[in-house]
C-alpha positions as CSV (number, residue, x, y, z in Angstrom):
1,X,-28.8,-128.2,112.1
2,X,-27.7,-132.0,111.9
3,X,-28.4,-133.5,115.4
4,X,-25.2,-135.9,114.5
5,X,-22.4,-134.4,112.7
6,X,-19.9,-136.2,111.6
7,X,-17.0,-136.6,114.4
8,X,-13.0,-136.6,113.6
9,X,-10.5,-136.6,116.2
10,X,-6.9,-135.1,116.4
11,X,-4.3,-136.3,119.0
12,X,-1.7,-134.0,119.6
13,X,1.5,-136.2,120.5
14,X,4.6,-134.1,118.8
15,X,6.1,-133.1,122.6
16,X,9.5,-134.5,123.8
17,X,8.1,-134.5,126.8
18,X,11.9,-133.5,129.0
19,X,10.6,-133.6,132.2
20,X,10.7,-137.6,131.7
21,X,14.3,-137.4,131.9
22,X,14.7,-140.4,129.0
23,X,15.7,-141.1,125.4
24,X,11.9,-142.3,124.4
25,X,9.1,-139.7,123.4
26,X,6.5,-139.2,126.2
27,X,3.8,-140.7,124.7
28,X,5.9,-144.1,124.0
29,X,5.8,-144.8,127.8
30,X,3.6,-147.4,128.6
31,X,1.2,-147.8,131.6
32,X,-1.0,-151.1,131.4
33,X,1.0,-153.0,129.0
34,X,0.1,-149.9,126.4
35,X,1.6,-146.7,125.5
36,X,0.2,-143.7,126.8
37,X,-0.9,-142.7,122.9
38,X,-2.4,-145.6,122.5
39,X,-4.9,-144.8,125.1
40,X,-6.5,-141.9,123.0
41,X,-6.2,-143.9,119.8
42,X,-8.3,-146.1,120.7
43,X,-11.0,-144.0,122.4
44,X,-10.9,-142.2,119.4
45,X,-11.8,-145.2,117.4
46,X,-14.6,-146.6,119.7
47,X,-16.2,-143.5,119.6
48,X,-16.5,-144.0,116.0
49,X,-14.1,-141.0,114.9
50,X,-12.9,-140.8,111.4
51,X,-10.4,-139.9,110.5
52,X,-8.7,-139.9,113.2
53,X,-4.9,-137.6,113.1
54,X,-2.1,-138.0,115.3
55,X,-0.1,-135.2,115.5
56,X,3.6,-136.4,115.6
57,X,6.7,-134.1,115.7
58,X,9.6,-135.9,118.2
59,X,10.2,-139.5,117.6
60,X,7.5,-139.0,114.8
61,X,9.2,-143.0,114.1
62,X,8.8,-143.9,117.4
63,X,5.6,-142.8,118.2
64,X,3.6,-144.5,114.9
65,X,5.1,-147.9,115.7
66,X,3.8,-147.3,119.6
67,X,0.4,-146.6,118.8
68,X,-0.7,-149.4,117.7
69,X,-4.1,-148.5,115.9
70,X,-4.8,-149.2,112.1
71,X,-6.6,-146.6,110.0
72,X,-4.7,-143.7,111.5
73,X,-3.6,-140.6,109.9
74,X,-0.4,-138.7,110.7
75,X,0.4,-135.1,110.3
76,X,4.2,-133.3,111.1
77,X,4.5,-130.7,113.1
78,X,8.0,-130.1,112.9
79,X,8.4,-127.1,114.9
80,X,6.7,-127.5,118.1
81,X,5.4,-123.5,118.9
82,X,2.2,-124.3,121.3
83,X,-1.0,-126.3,121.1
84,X,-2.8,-124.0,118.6
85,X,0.2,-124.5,116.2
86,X,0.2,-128.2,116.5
87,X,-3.5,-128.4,115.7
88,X,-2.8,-126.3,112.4
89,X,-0.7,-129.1,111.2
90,X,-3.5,-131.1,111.0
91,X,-5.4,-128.9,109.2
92,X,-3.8,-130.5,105.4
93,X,-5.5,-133.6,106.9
94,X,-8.5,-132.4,107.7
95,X,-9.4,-130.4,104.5
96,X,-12.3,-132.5,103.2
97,X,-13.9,-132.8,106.6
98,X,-17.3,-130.7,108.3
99,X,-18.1,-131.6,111.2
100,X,-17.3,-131.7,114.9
101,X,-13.6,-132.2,115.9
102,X,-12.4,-134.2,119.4
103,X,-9.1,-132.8,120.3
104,X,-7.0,-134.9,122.5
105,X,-3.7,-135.4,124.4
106,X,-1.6,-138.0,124.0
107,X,-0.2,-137.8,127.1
108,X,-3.8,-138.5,128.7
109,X,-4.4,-142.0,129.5
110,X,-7.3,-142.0,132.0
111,X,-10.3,-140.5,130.6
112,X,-13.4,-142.7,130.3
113,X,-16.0,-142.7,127.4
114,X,-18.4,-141.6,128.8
115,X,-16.9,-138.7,129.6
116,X,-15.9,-137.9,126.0
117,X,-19.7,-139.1,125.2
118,X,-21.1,-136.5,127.3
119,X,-18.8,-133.9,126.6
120,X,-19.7,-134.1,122.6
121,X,-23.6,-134.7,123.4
122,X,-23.3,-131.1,125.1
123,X,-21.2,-129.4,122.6
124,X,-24.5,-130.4,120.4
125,X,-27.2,-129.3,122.3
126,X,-25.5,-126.1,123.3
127,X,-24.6,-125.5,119.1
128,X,-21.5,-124.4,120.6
129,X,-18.4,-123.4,118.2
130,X,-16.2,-124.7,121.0
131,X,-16.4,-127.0,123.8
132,X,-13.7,-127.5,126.8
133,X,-13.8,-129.9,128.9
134,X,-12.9,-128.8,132.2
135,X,-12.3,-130.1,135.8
136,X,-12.6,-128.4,139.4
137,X,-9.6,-129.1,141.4
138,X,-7.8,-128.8,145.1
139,X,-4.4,-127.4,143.5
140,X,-5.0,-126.1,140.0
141,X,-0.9,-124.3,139.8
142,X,0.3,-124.9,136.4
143,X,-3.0,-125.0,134.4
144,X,-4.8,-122.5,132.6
145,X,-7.7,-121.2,134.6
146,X,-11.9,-121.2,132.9
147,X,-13.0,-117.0,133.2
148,X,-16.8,-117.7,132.6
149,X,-20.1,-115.9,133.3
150,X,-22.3,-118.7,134.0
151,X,-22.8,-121.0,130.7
152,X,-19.7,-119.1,128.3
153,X,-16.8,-118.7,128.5
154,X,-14.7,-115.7,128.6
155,X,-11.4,-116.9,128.0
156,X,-8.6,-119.2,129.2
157,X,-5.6,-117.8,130.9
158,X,-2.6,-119.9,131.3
159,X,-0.3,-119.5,134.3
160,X,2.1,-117.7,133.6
161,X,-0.1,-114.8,132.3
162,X,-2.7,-115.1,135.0
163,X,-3.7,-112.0,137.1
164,X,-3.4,-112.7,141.0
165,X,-6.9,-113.4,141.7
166,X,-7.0,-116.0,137.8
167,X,-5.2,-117.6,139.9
168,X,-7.5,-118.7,142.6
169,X,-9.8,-120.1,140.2
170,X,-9.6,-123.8,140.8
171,X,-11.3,-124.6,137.1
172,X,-9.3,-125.8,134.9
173,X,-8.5,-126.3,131.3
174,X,-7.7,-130.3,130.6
175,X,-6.6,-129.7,127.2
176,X,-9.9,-131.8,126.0
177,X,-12.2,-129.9,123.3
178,X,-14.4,-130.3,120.6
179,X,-14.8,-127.5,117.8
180,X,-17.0,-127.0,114.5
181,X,-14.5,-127.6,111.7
182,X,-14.0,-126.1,109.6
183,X,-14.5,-122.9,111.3
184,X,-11.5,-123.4,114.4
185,X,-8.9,-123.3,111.9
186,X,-10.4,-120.0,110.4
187,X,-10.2,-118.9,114.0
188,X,-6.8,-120.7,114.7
189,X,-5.5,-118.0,111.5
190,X,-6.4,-114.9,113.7
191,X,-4.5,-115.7,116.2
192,X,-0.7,-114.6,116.9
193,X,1.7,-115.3,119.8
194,X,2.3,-112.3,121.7
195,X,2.5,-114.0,124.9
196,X,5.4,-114.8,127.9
197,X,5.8,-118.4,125.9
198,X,6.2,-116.6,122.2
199,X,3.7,-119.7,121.6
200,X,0.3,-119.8,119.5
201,X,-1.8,-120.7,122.3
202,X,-4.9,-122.9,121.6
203,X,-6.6,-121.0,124.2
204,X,-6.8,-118.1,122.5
205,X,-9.3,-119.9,120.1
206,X,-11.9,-118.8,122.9
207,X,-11.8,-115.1,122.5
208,X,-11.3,-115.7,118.8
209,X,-14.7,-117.4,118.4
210,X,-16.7,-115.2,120.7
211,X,-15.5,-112.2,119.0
212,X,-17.2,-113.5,115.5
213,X,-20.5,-114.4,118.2
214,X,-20.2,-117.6,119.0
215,X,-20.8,-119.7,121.0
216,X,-18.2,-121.2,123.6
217,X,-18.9,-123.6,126.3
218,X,-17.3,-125.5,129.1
219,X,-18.1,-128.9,130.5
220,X,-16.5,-130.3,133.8
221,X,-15.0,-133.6,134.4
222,X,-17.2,-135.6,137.3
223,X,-13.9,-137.0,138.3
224,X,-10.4,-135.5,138.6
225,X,-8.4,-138.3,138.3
226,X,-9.8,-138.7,134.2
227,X,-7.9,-135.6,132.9
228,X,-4.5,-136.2,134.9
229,X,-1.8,-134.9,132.4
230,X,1.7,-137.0,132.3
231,X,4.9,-134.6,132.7
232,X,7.0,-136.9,134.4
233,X,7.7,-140.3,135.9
234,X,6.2,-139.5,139.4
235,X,2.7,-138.8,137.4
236,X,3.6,-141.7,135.3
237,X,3.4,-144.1,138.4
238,X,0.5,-142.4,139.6
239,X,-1.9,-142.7,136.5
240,X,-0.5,-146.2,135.9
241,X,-1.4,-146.9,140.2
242,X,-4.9,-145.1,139.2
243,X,-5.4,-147.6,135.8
244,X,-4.3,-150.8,137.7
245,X,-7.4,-149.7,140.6
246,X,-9.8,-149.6,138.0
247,X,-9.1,-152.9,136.4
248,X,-8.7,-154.9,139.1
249,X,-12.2,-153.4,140.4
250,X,-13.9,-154.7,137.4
251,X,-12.5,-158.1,137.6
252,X,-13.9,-158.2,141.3
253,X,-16.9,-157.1,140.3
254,X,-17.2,-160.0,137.1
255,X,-16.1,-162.7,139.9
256,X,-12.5,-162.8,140.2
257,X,-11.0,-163.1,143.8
258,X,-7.8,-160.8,144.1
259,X,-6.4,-161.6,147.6
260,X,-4.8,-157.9,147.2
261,X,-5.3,-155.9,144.5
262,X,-2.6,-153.8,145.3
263,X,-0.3,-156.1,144.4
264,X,-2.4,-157.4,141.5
265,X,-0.7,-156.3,138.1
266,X,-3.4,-156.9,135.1
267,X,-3.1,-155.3,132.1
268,X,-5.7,-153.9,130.5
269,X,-6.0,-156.8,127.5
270,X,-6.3,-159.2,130.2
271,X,-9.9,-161.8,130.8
272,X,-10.2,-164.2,133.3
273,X,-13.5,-165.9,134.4
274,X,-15.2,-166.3,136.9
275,X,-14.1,-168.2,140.3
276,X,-10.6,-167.8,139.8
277,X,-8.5,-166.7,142.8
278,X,-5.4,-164.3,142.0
279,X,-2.8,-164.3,144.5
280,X,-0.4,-161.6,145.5
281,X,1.9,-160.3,143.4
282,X,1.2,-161.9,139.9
283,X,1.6,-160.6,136.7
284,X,-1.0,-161.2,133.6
285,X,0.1,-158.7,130.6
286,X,-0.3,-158.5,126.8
287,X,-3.6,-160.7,125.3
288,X,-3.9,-163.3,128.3
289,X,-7.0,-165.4,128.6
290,X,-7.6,-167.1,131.3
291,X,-10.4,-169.8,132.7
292,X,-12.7,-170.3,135.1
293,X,-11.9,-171.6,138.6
294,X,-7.9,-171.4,138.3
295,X,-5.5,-170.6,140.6
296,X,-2.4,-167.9,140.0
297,X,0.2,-168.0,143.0
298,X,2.2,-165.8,144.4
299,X,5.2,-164.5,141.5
300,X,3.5,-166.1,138.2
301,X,3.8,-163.8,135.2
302,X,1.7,-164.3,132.4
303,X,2.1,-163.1,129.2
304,X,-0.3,-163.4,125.7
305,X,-1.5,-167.1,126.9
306,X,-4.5,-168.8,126.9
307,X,-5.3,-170.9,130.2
308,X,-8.0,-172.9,130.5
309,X,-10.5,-173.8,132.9
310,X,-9.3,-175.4,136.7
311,X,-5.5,-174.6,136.2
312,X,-3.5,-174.7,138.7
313,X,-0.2,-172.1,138.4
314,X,2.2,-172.4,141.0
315,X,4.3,-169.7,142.2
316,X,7.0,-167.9,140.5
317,X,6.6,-170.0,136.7
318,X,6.6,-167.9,134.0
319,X,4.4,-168.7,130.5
320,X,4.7,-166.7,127.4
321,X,2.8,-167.1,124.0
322,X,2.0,-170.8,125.8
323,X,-1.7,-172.7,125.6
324,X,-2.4,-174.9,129.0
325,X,-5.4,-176.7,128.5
326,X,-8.1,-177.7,131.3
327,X,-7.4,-179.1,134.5
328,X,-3.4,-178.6,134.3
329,X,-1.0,-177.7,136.7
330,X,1.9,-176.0,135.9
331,X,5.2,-175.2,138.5
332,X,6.1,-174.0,140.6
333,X,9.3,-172.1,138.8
334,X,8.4,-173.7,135.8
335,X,9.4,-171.7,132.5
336,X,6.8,-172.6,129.3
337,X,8.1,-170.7,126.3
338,X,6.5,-169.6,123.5
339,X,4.8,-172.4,121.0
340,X,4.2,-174.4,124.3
341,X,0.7,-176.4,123.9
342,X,-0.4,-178.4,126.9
343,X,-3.9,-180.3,126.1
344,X,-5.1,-180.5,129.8
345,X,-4.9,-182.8,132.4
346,X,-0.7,-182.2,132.3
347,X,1.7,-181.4,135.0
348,X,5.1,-179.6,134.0
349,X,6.6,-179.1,137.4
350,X,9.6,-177.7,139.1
351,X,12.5,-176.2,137.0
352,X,10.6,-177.8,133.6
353,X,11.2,-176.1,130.7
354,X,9.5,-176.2,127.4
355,X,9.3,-174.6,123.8
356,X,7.2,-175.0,120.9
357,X,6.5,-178.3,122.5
358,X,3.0,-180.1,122.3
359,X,1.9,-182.3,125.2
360,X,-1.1,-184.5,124.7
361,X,-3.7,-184.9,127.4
362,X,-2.5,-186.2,130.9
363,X,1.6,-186.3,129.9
364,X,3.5,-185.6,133.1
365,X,6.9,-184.1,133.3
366,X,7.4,-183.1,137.3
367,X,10.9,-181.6,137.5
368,X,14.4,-180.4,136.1
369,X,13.7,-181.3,132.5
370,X,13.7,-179.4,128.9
371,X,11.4,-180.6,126.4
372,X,11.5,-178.5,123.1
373,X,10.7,-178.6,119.5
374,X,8.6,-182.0,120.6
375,X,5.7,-183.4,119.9
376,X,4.3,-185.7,123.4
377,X,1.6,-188.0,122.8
378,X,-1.3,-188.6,125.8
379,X,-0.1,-190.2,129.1
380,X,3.4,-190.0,128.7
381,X,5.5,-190.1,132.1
382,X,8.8,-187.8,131.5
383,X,11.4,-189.0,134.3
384,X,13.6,-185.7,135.8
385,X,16.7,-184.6,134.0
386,X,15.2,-185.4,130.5
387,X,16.5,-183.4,127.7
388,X,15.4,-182.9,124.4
389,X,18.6,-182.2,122.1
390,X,17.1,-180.4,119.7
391,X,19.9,-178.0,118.9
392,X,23.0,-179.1,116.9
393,X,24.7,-175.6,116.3
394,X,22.8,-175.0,113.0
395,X,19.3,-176.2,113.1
396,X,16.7,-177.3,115.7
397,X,15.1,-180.9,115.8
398,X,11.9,-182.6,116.2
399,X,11.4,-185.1,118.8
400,X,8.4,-187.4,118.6
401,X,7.2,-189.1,122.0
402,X,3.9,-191.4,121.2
403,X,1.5,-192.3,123.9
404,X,1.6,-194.1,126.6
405,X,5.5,-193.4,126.6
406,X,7.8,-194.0,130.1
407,X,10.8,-192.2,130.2
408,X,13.6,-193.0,133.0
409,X,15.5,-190.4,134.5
410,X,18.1,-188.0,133.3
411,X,17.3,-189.1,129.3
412,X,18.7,-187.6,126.3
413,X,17.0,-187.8,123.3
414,X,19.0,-187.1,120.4
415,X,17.1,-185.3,118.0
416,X,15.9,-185.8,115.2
417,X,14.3,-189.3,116.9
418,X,10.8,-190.9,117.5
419,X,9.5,-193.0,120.4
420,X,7.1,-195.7,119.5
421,X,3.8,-196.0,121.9
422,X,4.1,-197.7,125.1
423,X,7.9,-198.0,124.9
424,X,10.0,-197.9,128.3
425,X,13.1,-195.6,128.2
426,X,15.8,-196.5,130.8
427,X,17.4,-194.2,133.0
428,X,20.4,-192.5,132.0
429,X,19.9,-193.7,128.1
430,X,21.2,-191.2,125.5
431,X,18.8,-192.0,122.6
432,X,19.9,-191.2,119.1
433,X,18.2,-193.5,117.0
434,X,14.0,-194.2,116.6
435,X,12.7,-196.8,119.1
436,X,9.4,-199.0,118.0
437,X,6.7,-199.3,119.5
438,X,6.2,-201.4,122.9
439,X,10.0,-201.7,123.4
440,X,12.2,-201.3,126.0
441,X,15.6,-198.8,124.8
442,X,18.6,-198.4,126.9
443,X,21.8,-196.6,126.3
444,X,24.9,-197.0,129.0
445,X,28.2,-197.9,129.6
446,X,28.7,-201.0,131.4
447,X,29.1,-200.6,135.1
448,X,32.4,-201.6,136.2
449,X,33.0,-202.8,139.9
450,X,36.8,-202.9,141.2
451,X,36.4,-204.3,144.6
452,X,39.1,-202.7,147.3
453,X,40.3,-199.7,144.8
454,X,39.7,-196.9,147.6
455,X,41.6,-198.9,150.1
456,X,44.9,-199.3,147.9
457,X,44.7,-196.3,146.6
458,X,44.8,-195.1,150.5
459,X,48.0,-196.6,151.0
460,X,49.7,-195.4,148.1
């Protein structure tokens, strides 16, 4: 017998999933910046499955723009009557395919590799027709109970048509399995639904197989927490509290400081080197990179950015789809916006807000400004209030700041406009029209001094 069969995998994801109380499939709700689908989607992949079939039946839409993995096939199952029924709508999918088949849940976010790994190495070396995976635990009420005698398995009962003493049996059924295909759906045809859910129950694939002689096997989970099923928002929370733990350990472990990874909220996408220090209550999601050596305070969040190395983000600024080169400091309560480039060496302080702006090396803009649709050339000096006007009802503007730029306070510039290198703007100038190089631009109204005006107007 081939030591290595071929491998496909079906993810059964067609439940409404009521108990979440919401308008969304199940499976679309997301824990780590992912939806729960996407979680077995991509095992399935990095274990080298193909094809892989999702099963889809409720938000069949919804659920195929959620997952998020390319290369997938789908299969309907319309009517949803029980786990054996939605396998068999995979089975159209399937039909050029011999070898062994991962089944798994879409609603089953934790389980690790090497789990799965060990669980199909196993089903190999025991030239099992069917393998569970299965998990001992403290309160096993609602799952199907493992009947063995010692290595096979005599069948799986679920709850509601256990016996009293079935139901003290704390081995479980996770809903995991590998079978020889195409052989389960031959055994998947015998099967009916005479049962208290009227359902074709997967289960009964067990007695199926060892009536025809063969094998059936069980493997238990080394850890609990891998096979937690989500029904609801409570277990939502809890997988999502379980998935955060294990992130944040890893980053400990590679050399990140998390002053309290409790209130640490890193998405699984997210890298960070080495040395930096994550304070409380941050927020890095989606495709973030970020440096060595930074430092994240308290209330950043951090979405699909790429921070360099030494950056200093001060609390409560928000980035999104932004690049912040070396050595930078950014905040606090500073807002950069996607298409935001900072080349290192910059500040963008308090209340500064920027997008698709491009700020050469060592430009400054410390507080209460907006600088968007810009270009900013290398040690520029952006006085507070500055506005870039780059908005005139219709179309956006480029502004164009060359080096070596000084800006005075509370500046408008009108765009579209360009400012020569090494000019001086003065405060309060509304700029409209291009400035050459080393010149100095201002724009006011003359001041007018009446001498006495407060007093006569008193009297009158």
């Amino acid at each position: 017998m081939d030591k290595n069969p071929p491998l496909a995998a079906v993810i059964l994801a067609a439940g409404q999933g009521t108990r979440m109380k919401s308008d969304f499939p199940k499976v679309a709700h997301r824990i780590g910046g992912r939806p729960l689908v996407a979680y077995p989607a991509r095992m399935a992949r990095d274990l080298g499955c193909s094809p892989t079939v999702l099963v889809v039946g409720h938000g069949a839409e919804e659920v195929k723009s959620a997952v998020g993995e390319p290369d997938l096939r789908y299969a309907l199952q319309s009517e949803q009557l029980g786990t054996g029924h939605a396998l068999m709508a995979a089975r159209e999918t399937l039909d050029d395919f011999s070898g062994d088949l991962l089944l798994l849940c879409g609603d089953v976010p934790l389980l690790r590799a090497s789990t799965l790994e060990r669980l199909i190495r196993y089903h190999a070396e025991q030239v099992a027709a069917l393998t569970v995976l299965t998990a001992e635990v403290s309160d096993p009420h609602g799952y199907g109970r493992i009947v063995r005698e010692g290595e096979e398995i005599l069948r799986i009962v679920e709850e509601k048509d256990a016996s009293a003493s079935e139901k003290t049996i704390r081995e479980i059924n996770t809903g995991i399995y590998v079978f020889r295909a195409p052989l389960v759906f031959e055994l998947l045809e015998s099967i009916g639904r005479d049962n208290s859910q009227g359902e074709y129950y997967l289960t009964d694939v067990v007695e199926a197989a060892r009536a025809r002689g063969h094998n059936v096997r069980a493997l238990p989970a080394a850890d609990e927490e891998e096979i937690l099923g989500i029904n609801d928002r409570v277990q939502l929370a809890r997988a999502a509290d379980i998935l955060r733990g294990r992130i944040n350990e890893e980053l400990m472990r590679s050399g990140v400081t998390l002053e309290d990874p409790s209130a640490s909220y890193i998405e699984a996408g997210v890298r960070i080197g080495r040395d930096t220090v994550v304070q409380p209550g941050v927020h890095l999601r989606g495709k973030t990179t970020i440096g060595e050596g930074c430092l994240i305070e308290p209330g950043v969040v951090v979405t699909d950015c790429i921070i360099g190395n030494s950056v200093h983000l001060k609390a409560g600024s928000v980035l999104q789809g932004a690049e912040v080169g070396e050595s930078s400091m950014v905040g606090p309560m500073a807002h950069l916006r996607p298409g935001t480039v900072l080349k290192g060496r910059n500040k963008v302080g308090n209340f500064v807000e920027t997008k698709k702006a491009i700020i050469g090396l060592g430009s400054k803009s410390s507080h209460l400004t907006y600088i968007g649709d810009a270009e900013v050339g290398a040690d520029v000096n952006i006085g507070c209030g500055t506005i870039t006007c780059n908005y005139d009802g219709v179309n956006k503007h480029k502004t164009i700041i060359e080096d070596g730029v000084f800006v005075g306070s509370d500046t408008q510039f009108v765009a579209p406009v360009r400012i020569g290198r090494n000019s001086l703007i003065g405060a309060g100038s509304t700029i409209t029209k291009d400035v050459p190089p080393d010149s100095l631009a201002v724009s006011r109204s003359p001041q007018v001094v009446r001498e006495g005006w407060t007093l006569r107007k008193k009297k009158k």
